[in-house]
C-alpha positions as CSV (number, residue, x, y, z in Angstrom):
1,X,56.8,-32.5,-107.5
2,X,54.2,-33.8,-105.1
3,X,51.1,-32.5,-104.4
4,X,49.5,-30.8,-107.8
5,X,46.7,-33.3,-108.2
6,X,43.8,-30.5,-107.2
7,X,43.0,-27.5,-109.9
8,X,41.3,-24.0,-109.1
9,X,38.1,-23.0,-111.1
10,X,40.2,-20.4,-112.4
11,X,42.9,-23.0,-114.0
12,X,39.7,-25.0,-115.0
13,X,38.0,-22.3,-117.3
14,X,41.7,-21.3,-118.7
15,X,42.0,-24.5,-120.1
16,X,38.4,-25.7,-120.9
17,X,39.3,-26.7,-124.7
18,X,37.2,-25.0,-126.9
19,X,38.4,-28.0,-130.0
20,X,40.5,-30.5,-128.4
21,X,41.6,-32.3,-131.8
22,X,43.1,-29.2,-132.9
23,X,45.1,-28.4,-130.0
24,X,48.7,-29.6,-129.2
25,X,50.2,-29.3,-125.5
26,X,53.7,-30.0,-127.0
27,X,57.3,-31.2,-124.8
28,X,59.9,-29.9,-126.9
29,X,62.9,-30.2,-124.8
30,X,66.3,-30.9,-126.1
31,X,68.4,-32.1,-122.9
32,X,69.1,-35.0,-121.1
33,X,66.9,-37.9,-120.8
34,X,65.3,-37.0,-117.2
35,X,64.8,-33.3,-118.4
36,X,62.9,-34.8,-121.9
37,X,60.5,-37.2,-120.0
38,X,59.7,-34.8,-116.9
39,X,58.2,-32.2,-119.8
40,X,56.3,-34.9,-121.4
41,X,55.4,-35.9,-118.2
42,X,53.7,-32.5,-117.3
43,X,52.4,-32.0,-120.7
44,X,50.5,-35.4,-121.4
45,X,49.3,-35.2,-117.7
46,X,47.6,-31.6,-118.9
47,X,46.6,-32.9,-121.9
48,X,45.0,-35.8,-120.5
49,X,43.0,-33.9,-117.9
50,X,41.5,-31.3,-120.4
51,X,41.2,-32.9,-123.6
52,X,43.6,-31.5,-125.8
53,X,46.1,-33.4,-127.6
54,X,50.0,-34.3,-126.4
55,X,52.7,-34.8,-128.7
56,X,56.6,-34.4,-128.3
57,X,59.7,-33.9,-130.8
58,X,62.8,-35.8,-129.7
59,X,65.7,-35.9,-131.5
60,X,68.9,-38.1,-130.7
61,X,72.0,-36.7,-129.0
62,X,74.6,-38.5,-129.5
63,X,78.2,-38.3,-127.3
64,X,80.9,-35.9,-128.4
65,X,80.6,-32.8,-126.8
66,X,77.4,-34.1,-125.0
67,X,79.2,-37.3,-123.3
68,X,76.9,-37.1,-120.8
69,X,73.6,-36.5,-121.3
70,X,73.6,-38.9,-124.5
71,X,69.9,-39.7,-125.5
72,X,68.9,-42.5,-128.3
73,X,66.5,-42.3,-130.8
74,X,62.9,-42.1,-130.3
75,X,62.6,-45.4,-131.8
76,X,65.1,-46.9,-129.3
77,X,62.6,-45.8,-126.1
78,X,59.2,-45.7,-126.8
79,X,56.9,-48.2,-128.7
80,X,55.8,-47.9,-132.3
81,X,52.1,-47.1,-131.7
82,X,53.4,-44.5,-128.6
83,X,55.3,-42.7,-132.1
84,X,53.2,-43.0,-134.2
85,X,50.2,-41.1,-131.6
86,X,52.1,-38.7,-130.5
87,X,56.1,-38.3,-131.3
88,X,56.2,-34.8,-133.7
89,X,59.6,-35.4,-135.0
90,X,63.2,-34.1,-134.3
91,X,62.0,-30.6,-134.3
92,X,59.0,-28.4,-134.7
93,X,58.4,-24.9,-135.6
94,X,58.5,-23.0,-132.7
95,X,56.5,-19.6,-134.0
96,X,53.6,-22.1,-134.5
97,X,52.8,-22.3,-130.9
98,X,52.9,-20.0,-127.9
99,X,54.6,-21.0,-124.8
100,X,53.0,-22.0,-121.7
101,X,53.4,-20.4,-118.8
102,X,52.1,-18.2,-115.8
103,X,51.2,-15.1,-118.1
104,X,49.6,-17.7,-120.6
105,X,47.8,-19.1,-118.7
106,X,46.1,-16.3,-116.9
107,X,44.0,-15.7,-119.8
108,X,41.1,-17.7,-121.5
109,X,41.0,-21.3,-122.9
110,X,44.0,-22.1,-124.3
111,X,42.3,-23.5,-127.2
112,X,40.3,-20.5,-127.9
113,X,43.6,-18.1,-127.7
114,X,45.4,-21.2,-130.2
115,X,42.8,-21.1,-132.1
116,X,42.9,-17.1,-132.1
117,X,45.7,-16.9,-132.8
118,X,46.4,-19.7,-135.2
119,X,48.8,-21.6,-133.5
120,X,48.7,-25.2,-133.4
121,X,49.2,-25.2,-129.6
122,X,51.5,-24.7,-126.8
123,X,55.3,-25.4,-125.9
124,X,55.1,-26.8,-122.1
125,X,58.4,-27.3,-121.2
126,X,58.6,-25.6,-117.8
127,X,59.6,-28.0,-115.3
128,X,57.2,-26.8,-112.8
129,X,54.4,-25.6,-115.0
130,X,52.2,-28.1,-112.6
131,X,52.5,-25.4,-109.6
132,X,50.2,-23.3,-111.0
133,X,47.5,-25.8,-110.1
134,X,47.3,-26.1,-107.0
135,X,43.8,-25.9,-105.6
136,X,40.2,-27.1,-106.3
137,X,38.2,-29.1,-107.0
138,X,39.3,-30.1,-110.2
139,X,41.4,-33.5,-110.1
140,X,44.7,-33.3,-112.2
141,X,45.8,-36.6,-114.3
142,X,49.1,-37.2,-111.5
143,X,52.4,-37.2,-112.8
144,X,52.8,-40.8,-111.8
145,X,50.2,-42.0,-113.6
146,X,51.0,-40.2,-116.5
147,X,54.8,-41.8,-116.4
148,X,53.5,-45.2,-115.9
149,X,51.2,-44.9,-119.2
150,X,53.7,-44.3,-121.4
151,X,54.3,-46.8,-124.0
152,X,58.2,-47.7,-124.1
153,X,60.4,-50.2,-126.7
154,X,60.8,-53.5,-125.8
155,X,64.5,-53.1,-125.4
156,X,63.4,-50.6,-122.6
157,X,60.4,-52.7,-121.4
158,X,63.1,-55.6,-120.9
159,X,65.3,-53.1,-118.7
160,X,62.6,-52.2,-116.7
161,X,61.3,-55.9,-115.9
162,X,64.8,-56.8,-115.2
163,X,65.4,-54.2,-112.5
164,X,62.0,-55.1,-111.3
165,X,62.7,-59.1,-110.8
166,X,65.9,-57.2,-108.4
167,X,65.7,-58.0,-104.5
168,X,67.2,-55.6,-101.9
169,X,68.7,-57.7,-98.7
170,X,66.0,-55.0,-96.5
171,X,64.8,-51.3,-96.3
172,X,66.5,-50.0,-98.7
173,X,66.9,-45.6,-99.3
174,X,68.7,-45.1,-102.9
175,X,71.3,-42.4,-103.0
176,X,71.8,-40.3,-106.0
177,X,75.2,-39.0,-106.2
178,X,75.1,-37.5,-109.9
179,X,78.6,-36.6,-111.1
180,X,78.9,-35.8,-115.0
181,X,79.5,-32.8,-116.6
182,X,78.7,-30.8,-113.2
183,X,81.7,-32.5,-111.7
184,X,84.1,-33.5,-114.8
185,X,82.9,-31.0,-117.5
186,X,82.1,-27.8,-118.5
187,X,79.4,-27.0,-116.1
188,X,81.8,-27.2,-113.0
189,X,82.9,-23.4,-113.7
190,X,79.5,-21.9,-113.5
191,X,78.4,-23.5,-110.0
192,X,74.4,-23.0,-111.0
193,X,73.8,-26.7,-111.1
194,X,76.3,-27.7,-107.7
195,X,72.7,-28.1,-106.2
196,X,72.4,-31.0,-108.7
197,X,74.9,-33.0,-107.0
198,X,75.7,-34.8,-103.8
199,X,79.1,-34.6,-103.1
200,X,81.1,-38.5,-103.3
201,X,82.7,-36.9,-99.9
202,X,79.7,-36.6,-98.1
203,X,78.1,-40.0,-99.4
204,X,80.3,-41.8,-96.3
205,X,78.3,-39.4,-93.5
206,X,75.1,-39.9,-95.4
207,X,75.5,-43.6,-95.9
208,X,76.4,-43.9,-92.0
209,X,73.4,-42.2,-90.8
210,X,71.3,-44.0,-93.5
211,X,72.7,-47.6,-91.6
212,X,71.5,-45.8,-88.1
213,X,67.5,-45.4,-89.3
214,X,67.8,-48.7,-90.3
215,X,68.2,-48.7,-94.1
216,X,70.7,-50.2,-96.7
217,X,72.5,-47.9,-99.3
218,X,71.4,-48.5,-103.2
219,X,74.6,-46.1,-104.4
220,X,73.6,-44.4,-108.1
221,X,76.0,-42.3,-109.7
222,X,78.4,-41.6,-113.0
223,X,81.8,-42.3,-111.5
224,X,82.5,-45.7,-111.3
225,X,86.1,-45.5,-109.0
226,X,84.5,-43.3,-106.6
227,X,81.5,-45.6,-106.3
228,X,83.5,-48.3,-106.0
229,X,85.8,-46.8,-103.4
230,X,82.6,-46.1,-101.8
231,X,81.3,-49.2,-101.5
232,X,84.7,-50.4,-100.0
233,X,84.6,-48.1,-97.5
234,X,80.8,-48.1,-96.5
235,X,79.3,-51.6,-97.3
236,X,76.8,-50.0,-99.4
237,X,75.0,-51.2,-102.3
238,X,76.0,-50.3,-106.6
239,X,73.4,-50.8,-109.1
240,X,75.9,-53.0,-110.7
241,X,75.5,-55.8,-107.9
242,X,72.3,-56.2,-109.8
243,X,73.2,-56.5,-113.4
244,X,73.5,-52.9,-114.3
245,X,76.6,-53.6,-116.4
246,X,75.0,-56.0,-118.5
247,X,73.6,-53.0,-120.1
248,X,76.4,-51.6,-122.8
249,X,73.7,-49.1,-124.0
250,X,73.6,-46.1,-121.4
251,X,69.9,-45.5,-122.3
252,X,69.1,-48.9,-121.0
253,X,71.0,-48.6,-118.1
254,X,69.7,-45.0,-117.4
255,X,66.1,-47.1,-117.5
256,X,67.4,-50.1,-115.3
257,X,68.5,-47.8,-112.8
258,X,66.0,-45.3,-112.4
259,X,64.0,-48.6,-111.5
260,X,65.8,-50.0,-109.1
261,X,65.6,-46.5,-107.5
262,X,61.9,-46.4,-107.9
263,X,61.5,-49.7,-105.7
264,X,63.9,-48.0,-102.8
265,X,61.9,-46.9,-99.9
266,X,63.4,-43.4,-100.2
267,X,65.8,-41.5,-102.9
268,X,68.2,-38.9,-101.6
269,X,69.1,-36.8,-104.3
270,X,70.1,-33.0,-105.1
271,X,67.9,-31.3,-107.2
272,X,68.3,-33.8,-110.0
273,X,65.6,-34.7,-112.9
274,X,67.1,-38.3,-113.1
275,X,66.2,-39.0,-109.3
276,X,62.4,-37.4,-110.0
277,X,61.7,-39.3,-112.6
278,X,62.4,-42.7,-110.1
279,X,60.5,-41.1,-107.9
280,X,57.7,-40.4,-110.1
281,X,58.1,-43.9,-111.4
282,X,57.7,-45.5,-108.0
283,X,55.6,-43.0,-106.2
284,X,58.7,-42.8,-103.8
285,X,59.5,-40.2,-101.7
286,X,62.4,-37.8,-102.8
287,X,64.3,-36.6,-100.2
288,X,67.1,-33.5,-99.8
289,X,70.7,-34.6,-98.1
290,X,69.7,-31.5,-96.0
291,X,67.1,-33.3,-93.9
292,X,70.0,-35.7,-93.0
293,X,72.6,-33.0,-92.5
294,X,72.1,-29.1,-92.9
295,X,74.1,-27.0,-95.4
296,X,76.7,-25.6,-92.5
297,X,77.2,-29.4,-90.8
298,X,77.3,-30.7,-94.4
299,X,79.8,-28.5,-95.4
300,X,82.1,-29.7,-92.0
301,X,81.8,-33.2,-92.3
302,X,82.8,-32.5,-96.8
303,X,86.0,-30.5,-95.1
304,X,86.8,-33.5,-92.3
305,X,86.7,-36.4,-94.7
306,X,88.8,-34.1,-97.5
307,X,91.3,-33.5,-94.2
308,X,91.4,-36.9,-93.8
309,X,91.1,-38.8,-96.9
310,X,91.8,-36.2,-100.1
311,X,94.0,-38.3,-102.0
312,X,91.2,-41.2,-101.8
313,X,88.8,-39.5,-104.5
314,X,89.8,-38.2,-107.9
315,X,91.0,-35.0,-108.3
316,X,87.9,-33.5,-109.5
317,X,85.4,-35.4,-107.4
318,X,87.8,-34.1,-104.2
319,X,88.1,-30.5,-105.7
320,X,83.7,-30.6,-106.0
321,X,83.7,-31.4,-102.1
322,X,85.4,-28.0,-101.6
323,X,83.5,-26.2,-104.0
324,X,80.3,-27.5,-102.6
325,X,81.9,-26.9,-99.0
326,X,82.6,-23.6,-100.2
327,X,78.8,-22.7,-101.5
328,X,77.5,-24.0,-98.2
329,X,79.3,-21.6,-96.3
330,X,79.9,-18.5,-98.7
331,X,77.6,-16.3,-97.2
332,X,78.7,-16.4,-93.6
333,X,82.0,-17.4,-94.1
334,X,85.3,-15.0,-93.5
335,X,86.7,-14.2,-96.7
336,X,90.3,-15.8,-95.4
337,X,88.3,-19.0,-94.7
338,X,86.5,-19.1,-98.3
339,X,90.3,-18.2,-100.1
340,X,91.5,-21.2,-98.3
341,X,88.7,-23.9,-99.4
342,X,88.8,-21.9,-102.9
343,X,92.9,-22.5,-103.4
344,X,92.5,-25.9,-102.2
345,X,89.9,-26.6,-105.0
346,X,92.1,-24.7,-107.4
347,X,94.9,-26.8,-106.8
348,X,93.0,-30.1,-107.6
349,X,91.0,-28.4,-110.5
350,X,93.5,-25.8,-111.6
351,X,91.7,-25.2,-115.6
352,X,88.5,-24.2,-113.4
353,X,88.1,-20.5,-113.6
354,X,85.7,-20.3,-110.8
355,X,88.2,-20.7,-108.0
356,X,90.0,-18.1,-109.1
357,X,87.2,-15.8,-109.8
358,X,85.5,-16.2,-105.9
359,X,89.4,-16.0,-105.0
360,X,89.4,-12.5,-106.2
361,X,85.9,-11.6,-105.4
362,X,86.7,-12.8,-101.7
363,X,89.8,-10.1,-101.9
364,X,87.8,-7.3,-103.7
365,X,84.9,-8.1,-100.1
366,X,87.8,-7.4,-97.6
367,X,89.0,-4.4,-99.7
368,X,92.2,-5.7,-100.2
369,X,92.3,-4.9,-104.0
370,X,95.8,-5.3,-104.8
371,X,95.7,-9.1,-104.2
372,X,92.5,-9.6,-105.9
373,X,93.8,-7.5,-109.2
374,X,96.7,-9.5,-109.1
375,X,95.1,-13.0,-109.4
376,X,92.8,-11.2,-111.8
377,X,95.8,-9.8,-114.3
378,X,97.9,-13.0,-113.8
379,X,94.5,-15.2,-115.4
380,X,93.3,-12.6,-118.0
381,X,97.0,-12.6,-118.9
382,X,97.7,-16.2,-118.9
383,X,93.6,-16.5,-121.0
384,X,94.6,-13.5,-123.4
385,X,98.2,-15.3,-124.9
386,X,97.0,-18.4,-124.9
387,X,93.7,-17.0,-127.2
388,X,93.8,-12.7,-128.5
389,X,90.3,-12.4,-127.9
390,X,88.0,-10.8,-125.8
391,X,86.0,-11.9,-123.6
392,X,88.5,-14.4,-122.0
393,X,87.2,-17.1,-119.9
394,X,86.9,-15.9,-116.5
395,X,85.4,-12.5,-118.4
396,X,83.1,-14.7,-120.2
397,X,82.1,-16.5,-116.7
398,X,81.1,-13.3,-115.1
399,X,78.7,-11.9,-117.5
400,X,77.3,-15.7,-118.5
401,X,73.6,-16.1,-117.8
402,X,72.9,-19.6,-116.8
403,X,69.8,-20.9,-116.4
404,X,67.7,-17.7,-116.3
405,X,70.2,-16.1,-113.7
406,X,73.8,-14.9,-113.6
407,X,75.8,-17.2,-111.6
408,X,78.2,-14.8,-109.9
409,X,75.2,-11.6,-109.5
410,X,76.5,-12.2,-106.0
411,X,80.0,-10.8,-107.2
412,X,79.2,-7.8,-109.3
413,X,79.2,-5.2,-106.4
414,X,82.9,-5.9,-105.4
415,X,84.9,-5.6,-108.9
416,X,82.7,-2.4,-109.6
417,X,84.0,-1.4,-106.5
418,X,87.8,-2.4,-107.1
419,X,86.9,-1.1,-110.5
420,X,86.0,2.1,-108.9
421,X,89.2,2.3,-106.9
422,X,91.4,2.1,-110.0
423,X,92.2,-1.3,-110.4
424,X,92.1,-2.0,-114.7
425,X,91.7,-5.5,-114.6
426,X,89.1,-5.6,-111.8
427,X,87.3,-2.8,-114.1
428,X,88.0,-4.3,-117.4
429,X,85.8,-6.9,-115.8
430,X,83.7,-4.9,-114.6
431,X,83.0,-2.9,-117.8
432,X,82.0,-6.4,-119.2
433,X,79.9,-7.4,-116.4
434,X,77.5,-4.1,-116.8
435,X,78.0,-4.6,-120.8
436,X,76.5,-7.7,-121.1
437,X,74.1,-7.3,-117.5
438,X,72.8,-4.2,-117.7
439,X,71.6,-1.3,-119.6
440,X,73.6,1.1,-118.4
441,X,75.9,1.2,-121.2
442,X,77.3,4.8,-120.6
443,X,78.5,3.1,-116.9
444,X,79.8,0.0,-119.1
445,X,81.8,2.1,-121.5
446,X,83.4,5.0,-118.6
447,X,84.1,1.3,-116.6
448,X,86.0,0.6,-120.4
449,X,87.9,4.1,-120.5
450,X,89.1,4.0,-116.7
451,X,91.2,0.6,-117.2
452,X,93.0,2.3,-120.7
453,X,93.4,6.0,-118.2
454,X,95.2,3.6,-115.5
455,X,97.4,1.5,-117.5
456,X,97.5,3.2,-121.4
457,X,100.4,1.0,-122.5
458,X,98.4,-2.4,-121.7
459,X,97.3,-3.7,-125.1
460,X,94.6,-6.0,-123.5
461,X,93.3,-3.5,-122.0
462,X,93.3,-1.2,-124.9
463,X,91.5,-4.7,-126.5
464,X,89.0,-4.9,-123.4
465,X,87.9,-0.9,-124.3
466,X,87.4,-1.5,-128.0
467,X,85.3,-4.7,-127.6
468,X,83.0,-2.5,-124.9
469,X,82.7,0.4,-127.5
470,X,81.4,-2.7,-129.9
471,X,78.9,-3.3,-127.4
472,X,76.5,-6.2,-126.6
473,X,76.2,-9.1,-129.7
474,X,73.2,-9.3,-130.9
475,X,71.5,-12.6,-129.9
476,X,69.4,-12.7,-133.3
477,X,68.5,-10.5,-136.6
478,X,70.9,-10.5,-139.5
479,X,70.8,-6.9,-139.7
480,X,71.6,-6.4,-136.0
481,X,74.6,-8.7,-136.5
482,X,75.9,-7.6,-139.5
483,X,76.1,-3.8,-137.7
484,X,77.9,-5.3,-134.9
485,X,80.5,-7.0,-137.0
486,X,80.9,-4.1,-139.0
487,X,81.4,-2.3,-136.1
488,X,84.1,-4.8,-135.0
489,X,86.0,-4.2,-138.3
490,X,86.5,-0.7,-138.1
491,X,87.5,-1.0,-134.2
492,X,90.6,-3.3,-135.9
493,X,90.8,-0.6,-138.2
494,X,91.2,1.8,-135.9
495,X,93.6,0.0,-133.5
């Protein structure tokens, strides 16, 4: 996120305002607390450069489900006169404002269109919304800045000072390792936000080479026995040699943290929001483990130290080495080669219904579609009696969008295929895949009717052709979903 400080005449005249007291450039996001500040970041920074007002809603987030990415009140972060300016609530209404972004702003002054249109402004929270600027002459507000003048509580102001009073021994590069929900939750099956992550089994290589250029380790992540084996094993640095555990409250040590980071020389990080918003705080630069190590050499040194020293991590921090292994490499890799990382992941994370998925997918590539539909059956099977109900997970997985993109796109081509060939379950699958990707739904539902022609006596199959002839759910309209439910009833009707 460097380098949008310059503007085009052409962004200048879009957002000329035309009544800056009437117009909001609102953050509105709802996820963790990087994600949250990064869009108030962006927005502020184009509210403060063109006059128009900034404002944010921010609602807590407790645990649960949402262990971790947590997030406090508003009044637990920021100041009472940083509210009362410009925090919007919990929530706002959403039709009241347009959304900014590359077709919005191709037009005239956003506060003429607002205005125009009577919306009270515009939603900006496109992470990289500030990449339309680049250019002249105009100067943007910098993100940095903009971070640095926000007003915070003085539970957070205390954080901050504290991490600041810190001393590092020498140079000092901070290493993001991120674990989470990516590694130990729910997001670990969709393997969009691996990128996220640096893998705990290549934090020894990276640490090592870090120690050549001359720099201690500052070791940041979520996993506190990995990071301590770590720092057994490499001599490097935890944020808790500082004080970090002094801080029960996860938001204040979230704050302490990103600090300390910010006074490192350089961050290594994946594509994380935590890690930006140190480096936005510190004007540090934020580095990629791939200028240490490329993707394919990365991906050797994950498989050496797993050869080597497996039982060392936790199950699910090992089986994320493979997986991570196994994404560096999945596009020049033999299919036998990619199996064998896959069942070695599997076997550490056996509930992930990835491996088995890219297992099958790796078969279907080769053409060798009776081993691929016979992982397939044996998990729709094993899915389907533990829950009657279609889609089951690793259906669900295929035709999941995920962060504007479907995860396994990549995949499609080689169950159609075994689909194609005859194999039900690989075009049960595939019938969902084009139901819920495509509009081709005279493909989805001939996909549906091949599985029942090749194995009529299978009742989930039978179940896989009568939720296709229901179709696609309808993501909104009451209407639209009471049709589709009605059209559920009489497919049980008719069974």
């Amino acid at each position: 996120m460097r380098g949008f400080s310059n503007m085009s005449k052409r962004a200048t005249s879009v957002l000329a305002p035309t009544d800056p007291a009437s117009t909001l450039i609102a953050a509105t996001r709802i996820d963790g607390l990087g994600g949250r500040l990064l869009a108030m970041v962006n927005a502020k920074a184009l509210a403060d450069t063109f006059g128009y007002r900034f404002g944010f809603t921010w609602a807590r987030r407790g645990a649960g489900e949402k262990k971790f990415h947590s997030v406090e009140a508003a009044d637990r972060i920021f100041s009472p006169d940083f509210i009362e300016r410009h925090w919007l609530g919990g929530k706002i209404k959403t039709s009241s404002f347009g959304i900014l972004d590359e077709a919005a702003l191709a037009g005239r002054s956003l506060g003429e269109v607002a205005k125009e249109r009577k919306l009270r402004g515009w939603i900006c929270d496109d992470f990289r919304i500030l990449t339309h600027y680049r250019g002249e002459p105009t100067q943007l507000v910098g993100q940095s800045a903009t971070l640095r003048s926000f007003n915070y509580s003085t539970a957070v102001k205390e954080a901050i000072d504290s991490a600041n009073e810190s001393r590092f021994p020498g140079p000092t590069a901070a290493l993001h390792l991120r674990s989470g929900d990516i590694v130990h939750g729910k997001y670990r099956t969709n393997l969009v936000f691996a990128g996220k992550v640096i893998p705990a089994t290549l934090a020894k290589a990276i640490v090592s080479e870090l120690s050549r250029l001359g720099m201690a380790t500052l070791l940041i992540g979520q996993h506190r026995a990995t990071l301590d084996y770590l720092k057994a094993e490499t001599g490097a640095m935890l944020t808790s040699d500082f004080g970090a555990d002094a801080f029960a409250d996860e938001t204040l040590k979230a704050f302490f943290e990103m600090t300390l980071m910010a006074r490192c020389r350089q961050i290594y990080a994946g594509r994380s929001i935590y890690a930006e918003i140190a480096s936005l705080m510190g004007d540090v630069p934020l580095m990629y483990p791939t200028t240490l190590h490329d993707a394919p050499r990365a991906a050797a040194i994950i498989l050496n130290e797993l050869k080597n020293h497996e039982a060392d991590y936790d199950p699910r921090e090992a089986a994320f080495g493979y997986q991570s292994a196994f994404l560096a490499i999945e596009q020049t890799a033999a299919p036998g080669q990619a199996r064998e990382i896959l069942e070695k992941a599997r076997a550490l994370d056996p509930d992930n219904d990835a491996y088995p998925l890219k297992m099958a997918s790796a078969y279907f590539r080769e053409r060798d579609y009776a081993s691929g539909e016979a992982m397939l059956k044996s998990v729709v099977t094993r899915q389907f009696q533990a829950r009657r109900k279609i889609p089951v997970t690793i259906m669900r997985l295929l035709g999941e969008m995920m962060s504007d993109r479907y995860p396994y796109a990549a995949d499609f081509a080689f169950f159609h295929a075994a689909g194609e060939a005859g194999y039900p379950y690989a075009a049960a699958c595939s019938a969902w895949i084009l139901q819920q990707t495509a509009t081709d739904r005279e493909r989805a539902l001939a996909m549906a009717q091949r599985t029942v022609n090749a194995a009529p006596a299978d009742p989930i199959l039978r179940k896989v052709r009568q939720r296709i002839l229901q179709g696609r759910k309808p993501q909104s309209g009451l209407v639209a979903k009471a049709r589709w439910r009605i059209a559920w009833l009489r497919g049980l009707g008719a069974r």
